[in-house]
PQR file with spaces between the fields and no chain letter, atoms N, CA, C, O and H, PARSE charges and radii, in Angstrom:
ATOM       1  N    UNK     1      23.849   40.264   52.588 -0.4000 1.5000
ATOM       2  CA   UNK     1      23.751   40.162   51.143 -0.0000 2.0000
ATOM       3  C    UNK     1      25.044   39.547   50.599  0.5500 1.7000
ATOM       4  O    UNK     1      26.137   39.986   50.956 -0.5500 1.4000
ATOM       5  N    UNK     2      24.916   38.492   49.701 -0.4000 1.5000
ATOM       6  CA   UNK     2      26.379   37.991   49.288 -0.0000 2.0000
ATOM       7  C    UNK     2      26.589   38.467   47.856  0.5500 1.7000
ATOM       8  O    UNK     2      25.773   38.427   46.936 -0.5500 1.4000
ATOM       9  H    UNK     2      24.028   38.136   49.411  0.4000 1.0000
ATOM      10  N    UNK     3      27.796   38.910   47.845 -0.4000 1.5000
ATOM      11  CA   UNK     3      28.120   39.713   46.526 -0.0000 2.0000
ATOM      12  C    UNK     3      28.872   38.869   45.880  0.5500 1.7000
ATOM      13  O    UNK     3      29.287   37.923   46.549 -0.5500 1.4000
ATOM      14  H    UNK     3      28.459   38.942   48.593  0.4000 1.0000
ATOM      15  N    UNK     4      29.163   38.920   44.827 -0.4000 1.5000
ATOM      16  CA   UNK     4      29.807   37.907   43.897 -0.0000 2.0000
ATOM      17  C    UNK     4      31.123   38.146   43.759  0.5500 1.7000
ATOM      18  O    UNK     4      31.312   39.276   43.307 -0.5500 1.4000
ATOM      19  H    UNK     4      28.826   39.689   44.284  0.4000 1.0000
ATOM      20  N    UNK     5      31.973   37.624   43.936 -0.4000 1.5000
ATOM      21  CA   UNK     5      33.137   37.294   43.786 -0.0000 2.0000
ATOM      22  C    UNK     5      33.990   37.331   42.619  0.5500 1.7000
ATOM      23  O    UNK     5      33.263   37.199   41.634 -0.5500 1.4000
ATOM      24  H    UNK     5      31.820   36.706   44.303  0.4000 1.0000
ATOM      25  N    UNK     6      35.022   37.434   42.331 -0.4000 1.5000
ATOM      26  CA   UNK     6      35.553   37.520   40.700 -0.0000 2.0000
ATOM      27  C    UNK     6      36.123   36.251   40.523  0.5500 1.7000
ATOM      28  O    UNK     6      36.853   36.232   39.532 -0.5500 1.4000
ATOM      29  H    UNK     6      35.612   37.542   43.131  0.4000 1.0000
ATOM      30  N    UNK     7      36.034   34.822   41.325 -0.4000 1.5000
ATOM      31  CA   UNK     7      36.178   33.763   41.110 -0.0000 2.0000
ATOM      32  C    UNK     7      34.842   32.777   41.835  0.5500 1.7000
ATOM      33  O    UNK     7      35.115   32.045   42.787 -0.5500 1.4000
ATOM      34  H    UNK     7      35.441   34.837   42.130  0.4000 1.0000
ATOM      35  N    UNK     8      34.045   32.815   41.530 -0.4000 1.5000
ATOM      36  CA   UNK     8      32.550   32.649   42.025 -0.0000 2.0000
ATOM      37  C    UNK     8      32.155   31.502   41.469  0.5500 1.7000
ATOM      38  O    UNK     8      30.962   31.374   41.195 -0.5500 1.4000
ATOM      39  H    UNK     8      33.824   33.410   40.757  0.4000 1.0000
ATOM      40  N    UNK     9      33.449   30.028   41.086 -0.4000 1.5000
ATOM      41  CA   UNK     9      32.751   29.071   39.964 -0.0000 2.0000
ATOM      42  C    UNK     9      33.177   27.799   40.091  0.5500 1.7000
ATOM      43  O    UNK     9      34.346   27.512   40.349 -0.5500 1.4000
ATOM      44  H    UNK     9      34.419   30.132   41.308  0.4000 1.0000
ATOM      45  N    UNK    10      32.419   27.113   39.947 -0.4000 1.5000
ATOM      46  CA   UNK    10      32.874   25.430   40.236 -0.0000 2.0000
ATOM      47  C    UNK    10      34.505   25.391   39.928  0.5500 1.7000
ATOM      48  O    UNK    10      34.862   26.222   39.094 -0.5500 1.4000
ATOM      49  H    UNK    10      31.469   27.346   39.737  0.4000 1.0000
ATOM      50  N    UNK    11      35.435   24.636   40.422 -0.4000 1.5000
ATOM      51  CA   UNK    11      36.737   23.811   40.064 -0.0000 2.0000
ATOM      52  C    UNK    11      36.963   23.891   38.583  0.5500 1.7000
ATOM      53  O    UNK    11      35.920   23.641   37.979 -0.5500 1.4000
ATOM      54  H    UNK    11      35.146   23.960   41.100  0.4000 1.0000
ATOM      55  N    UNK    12      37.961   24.152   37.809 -0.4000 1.5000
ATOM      56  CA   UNK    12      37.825   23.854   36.742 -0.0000 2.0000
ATOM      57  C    UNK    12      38.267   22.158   36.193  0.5500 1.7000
ATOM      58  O    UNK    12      37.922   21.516   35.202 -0.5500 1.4000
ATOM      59  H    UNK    12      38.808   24.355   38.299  0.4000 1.0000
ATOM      60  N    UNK    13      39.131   21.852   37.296 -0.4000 1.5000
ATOM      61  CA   UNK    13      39.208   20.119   37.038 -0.0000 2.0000
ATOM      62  C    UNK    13      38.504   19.297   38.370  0.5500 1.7000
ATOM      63  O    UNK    13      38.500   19.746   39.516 -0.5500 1.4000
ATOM      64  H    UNK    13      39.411   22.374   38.101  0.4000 1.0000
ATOM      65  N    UNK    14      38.005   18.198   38.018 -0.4000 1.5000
ATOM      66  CA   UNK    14      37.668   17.705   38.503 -0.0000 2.0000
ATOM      67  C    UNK    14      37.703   16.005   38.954  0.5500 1.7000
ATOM      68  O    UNK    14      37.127   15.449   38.019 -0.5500 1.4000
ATOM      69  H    UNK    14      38.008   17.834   37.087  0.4000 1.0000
ATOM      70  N    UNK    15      37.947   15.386   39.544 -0.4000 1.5000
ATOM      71  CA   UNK    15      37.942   13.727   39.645 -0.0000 2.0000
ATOM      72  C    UNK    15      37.677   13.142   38.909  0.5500 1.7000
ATOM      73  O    UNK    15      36.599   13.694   38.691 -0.5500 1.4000
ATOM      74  H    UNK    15      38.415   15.838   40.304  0.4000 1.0000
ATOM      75  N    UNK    16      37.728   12.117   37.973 -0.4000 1.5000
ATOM      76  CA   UNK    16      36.600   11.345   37.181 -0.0000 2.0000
ATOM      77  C    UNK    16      35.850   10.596   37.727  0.5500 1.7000
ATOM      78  O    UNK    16      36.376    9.931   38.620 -0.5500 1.4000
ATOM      79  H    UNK    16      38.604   11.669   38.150  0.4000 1.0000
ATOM      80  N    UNK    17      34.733   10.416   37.539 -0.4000 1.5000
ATOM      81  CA   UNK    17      33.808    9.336   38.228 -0.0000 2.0000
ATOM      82  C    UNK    17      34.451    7.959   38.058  0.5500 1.7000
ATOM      83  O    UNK    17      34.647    7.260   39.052 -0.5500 1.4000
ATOM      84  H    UNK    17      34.306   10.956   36.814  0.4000 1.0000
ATOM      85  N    UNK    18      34.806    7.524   36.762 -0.4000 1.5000
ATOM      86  CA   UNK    18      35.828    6.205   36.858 -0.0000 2.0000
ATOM      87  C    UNK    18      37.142    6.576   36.085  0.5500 1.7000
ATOM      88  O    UNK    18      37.395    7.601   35.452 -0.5500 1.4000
ATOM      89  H    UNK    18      34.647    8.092   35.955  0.4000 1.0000
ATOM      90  N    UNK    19      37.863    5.527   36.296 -0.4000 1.5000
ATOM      91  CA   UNK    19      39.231    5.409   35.600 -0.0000 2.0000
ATOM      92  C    UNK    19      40.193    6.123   36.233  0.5500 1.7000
ATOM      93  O    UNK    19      40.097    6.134   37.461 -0.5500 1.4000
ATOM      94  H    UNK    19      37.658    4.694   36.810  0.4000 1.0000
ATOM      95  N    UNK    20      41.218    6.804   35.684 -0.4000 1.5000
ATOM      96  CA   UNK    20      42.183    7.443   36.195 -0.0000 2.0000
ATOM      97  C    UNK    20      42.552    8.690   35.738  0.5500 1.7000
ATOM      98  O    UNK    20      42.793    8.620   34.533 -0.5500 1.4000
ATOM      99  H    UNK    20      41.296    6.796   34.687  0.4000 1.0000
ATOM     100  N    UNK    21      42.730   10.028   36.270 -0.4000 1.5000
ATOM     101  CA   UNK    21      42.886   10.840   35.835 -0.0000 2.0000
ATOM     102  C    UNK    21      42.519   12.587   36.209  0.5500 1.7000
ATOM     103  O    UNK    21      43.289   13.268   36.887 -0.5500 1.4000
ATOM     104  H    UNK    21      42.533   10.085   37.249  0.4000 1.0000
ATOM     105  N    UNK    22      41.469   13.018   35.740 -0.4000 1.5000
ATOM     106  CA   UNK    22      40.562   14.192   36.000 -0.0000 2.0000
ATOM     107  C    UNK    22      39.825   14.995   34.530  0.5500 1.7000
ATOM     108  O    UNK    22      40.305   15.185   33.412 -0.5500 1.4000
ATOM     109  H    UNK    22      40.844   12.465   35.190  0.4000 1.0000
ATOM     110  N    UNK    23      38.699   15.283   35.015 -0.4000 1.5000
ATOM     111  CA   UNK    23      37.650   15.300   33.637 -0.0000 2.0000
ATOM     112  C    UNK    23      37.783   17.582   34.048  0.5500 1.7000
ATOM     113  O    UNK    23      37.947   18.329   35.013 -0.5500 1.4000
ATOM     114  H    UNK    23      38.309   15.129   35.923  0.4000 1.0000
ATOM     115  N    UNK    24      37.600   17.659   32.786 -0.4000 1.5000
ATOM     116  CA   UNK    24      37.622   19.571   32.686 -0.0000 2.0000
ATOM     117  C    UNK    24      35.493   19.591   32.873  0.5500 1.7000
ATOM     118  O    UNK    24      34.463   19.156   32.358 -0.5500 1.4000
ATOM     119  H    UNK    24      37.466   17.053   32.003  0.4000 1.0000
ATOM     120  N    UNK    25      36.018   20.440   33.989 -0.4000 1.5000
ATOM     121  CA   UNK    25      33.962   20.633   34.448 -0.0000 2.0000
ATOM     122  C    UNK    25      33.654   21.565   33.487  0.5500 1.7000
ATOM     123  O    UNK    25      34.265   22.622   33.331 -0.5500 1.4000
ATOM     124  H    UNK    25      36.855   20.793   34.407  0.4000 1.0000
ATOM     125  N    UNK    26      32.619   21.150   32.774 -0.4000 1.5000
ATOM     126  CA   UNK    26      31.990   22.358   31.824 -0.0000 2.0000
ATOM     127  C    UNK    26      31.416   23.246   32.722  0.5500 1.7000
ATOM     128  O    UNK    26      31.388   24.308   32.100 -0.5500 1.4000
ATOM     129  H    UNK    26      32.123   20.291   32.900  0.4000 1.0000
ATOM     130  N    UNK    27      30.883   23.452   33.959 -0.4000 1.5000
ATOM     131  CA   UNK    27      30.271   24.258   34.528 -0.0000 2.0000
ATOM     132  C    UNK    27      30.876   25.329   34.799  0.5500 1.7000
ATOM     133  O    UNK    27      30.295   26.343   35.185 -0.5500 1.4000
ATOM     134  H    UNK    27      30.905   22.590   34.464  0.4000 1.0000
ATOM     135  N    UNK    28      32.463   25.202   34.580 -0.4000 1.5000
ATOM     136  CA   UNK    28      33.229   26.056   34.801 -0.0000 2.0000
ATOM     137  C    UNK    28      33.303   27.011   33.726  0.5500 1.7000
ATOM     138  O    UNK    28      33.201   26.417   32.652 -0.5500 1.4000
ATOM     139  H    UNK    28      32.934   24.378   34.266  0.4000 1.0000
ATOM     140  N    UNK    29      33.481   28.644   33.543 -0.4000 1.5000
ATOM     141  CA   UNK    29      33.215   29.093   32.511 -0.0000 2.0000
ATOM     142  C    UNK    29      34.428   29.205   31.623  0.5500 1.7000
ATOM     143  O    UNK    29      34.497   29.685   30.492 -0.5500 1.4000
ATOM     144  H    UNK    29      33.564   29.127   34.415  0.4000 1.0000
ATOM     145  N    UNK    30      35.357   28.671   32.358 -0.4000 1.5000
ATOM     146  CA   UNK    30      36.882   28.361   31.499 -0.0000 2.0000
ATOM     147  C    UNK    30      36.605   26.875   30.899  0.5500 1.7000
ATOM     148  O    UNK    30      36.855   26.624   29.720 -0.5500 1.4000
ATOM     149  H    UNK    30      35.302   28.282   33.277  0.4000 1.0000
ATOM     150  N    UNK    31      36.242   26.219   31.505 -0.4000 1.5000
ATOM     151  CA   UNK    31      36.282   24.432   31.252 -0.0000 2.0000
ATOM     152  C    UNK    31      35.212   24.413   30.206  0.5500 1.7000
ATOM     153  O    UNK    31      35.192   23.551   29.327 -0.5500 1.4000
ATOM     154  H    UNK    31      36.038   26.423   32.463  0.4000 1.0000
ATOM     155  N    UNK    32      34.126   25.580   30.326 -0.4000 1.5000
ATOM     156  CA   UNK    32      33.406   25.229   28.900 -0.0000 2.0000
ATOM     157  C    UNK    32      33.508   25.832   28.140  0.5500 1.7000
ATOM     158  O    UNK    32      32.556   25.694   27.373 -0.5500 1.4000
ATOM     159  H    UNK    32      34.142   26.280   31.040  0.4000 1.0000
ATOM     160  N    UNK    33      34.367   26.719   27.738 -0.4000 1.5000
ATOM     161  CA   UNK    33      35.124   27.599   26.226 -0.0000 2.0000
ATOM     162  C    UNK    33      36.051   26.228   26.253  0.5500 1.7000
ATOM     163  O    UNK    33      35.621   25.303   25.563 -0.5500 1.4000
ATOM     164  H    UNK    33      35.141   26.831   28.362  0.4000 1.0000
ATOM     165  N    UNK    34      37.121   26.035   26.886 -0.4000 1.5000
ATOM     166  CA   UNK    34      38.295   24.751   26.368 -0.0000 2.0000
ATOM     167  C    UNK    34      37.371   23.650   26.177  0.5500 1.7000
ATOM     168  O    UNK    34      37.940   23.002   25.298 -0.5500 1.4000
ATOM     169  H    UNK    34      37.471   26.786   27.446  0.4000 1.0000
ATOM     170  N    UNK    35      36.099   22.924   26.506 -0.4000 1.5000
ATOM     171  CA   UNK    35      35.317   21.828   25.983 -0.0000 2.0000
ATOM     172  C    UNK    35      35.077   22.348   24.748  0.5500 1.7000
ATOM     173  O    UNK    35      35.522   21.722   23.786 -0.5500 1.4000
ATOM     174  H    UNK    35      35.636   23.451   27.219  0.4000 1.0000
ATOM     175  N    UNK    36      34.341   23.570   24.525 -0.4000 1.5000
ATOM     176  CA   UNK    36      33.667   23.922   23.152 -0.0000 2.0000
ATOM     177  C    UNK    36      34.638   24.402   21.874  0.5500 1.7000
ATOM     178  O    UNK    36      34.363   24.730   20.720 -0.5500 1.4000
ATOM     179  H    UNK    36      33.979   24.078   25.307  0.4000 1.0000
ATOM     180  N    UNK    37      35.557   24.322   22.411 -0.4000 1.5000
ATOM     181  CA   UNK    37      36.958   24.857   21.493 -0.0000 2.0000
ATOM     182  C    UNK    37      37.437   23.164   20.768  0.5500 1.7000
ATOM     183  O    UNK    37      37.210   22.798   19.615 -0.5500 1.4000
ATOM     184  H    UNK    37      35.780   24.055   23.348  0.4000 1.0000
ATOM     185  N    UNK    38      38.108   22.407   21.814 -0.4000 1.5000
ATOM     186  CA   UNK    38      38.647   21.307   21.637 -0.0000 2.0000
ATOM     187  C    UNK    38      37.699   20.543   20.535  0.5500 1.7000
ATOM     188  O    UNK    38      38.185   19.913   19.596 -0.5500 1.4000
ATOM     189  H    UNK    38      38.293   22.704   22.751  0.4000 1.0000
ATOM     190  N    UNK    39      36.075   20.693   20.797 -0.4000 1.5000
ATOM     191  CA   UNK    39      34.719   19.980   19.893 -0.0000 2.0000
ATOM     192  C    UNK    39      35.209   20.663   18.966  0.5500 1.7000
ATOM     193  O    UNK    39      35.443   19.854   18.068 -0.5500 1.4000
ATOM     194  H    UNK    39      35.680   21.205   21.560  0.4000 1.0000
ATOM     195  N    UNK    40      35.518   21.710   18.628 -0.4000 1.5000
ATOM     196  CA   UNK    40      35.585   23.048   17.387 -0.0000 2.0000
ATOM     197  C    UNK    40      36.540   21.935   16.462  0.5500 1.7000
ATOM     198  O    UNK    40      36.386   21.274   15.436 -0.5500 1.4000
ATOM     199  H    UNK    40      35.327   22.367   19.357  0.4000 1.0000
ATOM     200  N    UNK    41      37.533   22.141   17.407 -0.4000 1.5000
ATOM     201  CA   UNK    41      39.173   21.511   16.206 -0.0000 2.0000
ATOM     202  C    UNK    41      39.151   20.052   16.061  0.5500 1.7000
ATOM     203  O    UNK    41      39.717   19.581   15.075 -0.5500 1.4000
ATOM     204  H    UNK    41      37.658   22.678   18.241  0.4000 1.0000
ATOM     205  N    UNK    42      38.501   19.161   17.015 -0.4000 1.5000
ATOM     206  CA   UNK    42      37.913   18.035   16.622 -0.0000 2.0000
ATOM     207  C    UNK    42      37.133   17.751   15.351  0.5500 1.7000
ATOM     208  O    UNK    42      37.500   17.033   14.420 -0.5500 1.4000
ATOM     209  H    UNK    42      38.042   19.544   17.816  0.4000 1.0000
ATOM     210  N    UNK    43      35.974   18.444   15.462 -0.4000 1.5000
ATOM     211  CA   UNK    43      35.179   18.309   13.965 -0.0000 2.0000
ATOM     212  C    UNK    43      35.830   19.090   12.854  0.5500 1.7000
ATOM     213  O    UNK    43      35.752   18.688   11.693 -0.5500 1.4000
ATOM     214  H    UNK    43      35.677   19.028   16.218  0.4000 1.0000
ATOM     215  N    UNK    44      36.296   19.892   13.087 -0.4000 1.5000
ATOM     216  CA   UNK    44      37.354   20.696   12.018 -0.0000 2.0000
ATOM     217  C    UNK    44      38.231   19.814   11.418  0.5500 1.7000
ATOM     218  O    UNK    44      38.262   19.869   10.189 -0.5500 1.4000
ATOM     219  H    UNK    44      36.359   20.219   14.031  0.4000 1.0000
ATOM     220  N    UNK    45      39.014   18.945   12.012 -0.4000 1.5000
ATOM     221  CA   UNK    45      39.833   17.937   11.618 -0.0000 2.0000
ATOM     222  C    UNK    45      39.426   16.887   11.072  0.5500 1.7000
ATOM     223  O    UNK    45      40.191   16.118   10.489 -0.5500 1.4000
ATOM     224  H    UNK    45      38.988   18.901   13.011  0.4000 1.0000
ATOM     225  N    UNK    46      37.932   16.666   11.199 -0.4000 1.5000
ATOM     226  CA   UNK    46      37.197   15.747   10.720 -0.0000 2.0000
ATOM     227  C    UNK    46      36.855   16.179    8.908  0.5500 1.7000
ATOM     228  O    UNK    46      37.060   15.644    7.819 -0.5500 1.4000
ATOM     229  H    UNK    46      37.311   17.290   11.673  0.4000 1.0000
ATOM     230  N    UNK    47      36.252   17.411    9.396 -0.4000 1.5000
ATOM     231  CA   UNK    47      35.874   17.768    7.604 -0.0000 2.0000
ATOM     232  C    UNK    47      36.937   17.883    7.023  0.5500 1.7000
ATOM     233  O    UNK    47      37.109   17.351    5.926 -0.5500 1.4000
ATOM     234  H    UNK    47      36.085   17.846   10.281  0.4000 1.0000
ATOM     235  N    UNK    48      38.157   18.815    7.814 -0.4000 1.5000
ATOM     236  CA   UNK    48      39.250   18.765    6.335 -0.0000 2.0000
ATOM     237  C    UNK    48      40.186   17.390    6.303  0.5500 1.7000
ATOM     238  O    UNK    48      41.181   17.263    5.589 -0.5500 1.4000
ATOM     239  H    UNK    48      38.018   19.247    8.705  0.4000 1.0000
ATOM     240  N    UNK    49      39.702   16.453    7.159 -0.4000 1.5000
ATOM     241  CA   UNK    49      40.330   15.317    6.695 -0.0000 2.0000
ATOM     242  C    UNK    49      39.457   14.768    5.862  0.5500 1.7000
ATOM     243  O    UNK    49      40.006   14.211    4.911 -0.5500 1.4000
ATOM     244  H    UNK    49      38.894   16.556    7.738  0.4000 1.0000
ATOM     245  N    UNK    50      38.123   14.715    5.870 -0.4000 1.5000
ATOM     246  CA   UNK    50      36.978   14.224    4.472 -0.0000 2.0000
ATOM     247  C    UNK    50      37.247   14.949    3.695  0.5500 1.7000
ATOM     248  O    UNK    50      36.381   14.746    2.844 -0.5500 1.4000
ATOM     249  H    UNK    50      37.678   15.168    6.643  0.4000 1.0000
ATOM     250  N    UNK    51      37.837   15.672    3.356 -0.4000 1.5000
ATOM     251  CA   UNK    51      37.274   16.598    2.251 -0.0000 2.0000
ATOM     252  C    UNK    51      38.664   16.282    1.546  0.5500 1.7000
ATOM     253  O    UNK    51      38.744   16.258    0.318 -0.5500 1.4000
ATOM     254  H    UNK    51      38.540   15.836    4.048  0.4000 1.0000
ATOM     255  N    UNK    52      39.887   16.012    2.473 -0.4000 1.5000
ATOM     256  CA   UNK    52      40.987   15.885    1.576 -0.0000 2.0000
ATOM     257  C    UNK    52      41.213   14.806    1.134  0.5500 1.7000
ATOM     258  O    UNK    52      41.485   14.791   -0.066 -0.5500 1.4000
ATOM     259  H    UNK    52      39.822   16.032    3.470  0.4000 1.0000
ATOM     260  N    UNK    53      41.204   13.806    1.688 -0.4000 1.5000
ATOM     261  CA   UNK    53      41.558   12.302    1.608 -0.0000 2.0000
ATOM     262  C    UNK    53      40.112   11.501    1.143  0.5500 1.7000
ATOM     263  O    UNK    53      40.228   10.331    0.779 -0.5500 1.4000
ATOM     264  H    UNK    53      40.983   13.819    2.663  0.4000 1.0000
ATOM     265  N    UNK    54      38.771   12.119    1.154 -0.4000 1.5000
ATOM     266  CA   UNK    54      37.432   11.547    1.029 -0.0000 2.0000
ATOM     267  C    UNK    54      37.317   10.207    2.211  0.5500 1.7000
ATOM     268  O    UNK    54      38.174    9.892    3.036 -0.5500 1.4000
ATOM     269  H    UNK    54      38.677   13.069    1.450  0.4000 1.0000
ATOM     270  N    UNK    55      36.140    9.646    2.006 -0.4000 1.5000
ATOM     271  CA   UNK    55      36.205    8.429    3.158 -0.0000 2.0000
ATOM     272  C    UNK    55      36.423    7.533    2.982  0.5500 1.7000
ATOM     273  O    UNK    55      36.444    6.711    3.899 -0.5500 1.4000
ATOM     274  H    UNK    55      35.444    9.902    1.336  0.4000 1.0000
């Protein structure tokens, strides 16, 4: 029987398919809170930059 592990999860970085560098694996359950966070303050920065400056 295989029991689960307390690190049981894809890489959290990974190769990029092109270019240079390394891409954060969402599959990872760290890599997809820091993807869904980073989207958070991304669009966040978006509205209060519309909202202050308009477009």
């Amino acid at each position: 029987m295989h029991h689960k592990k307390f690190f049981d999860h894809e890489p959290l970085f990974t190769p990029r398919s092109f270019g240079l560098g390394w891409n954060i694996n969402i599959h990872n359950p760290i890599g997809l809170a820091l993807s869904i966070g980073l989207a958070v303050v991304i669009i966040g920065m978006l509205i209060y930059s519309i909202l202050n400056n308009g477009l």
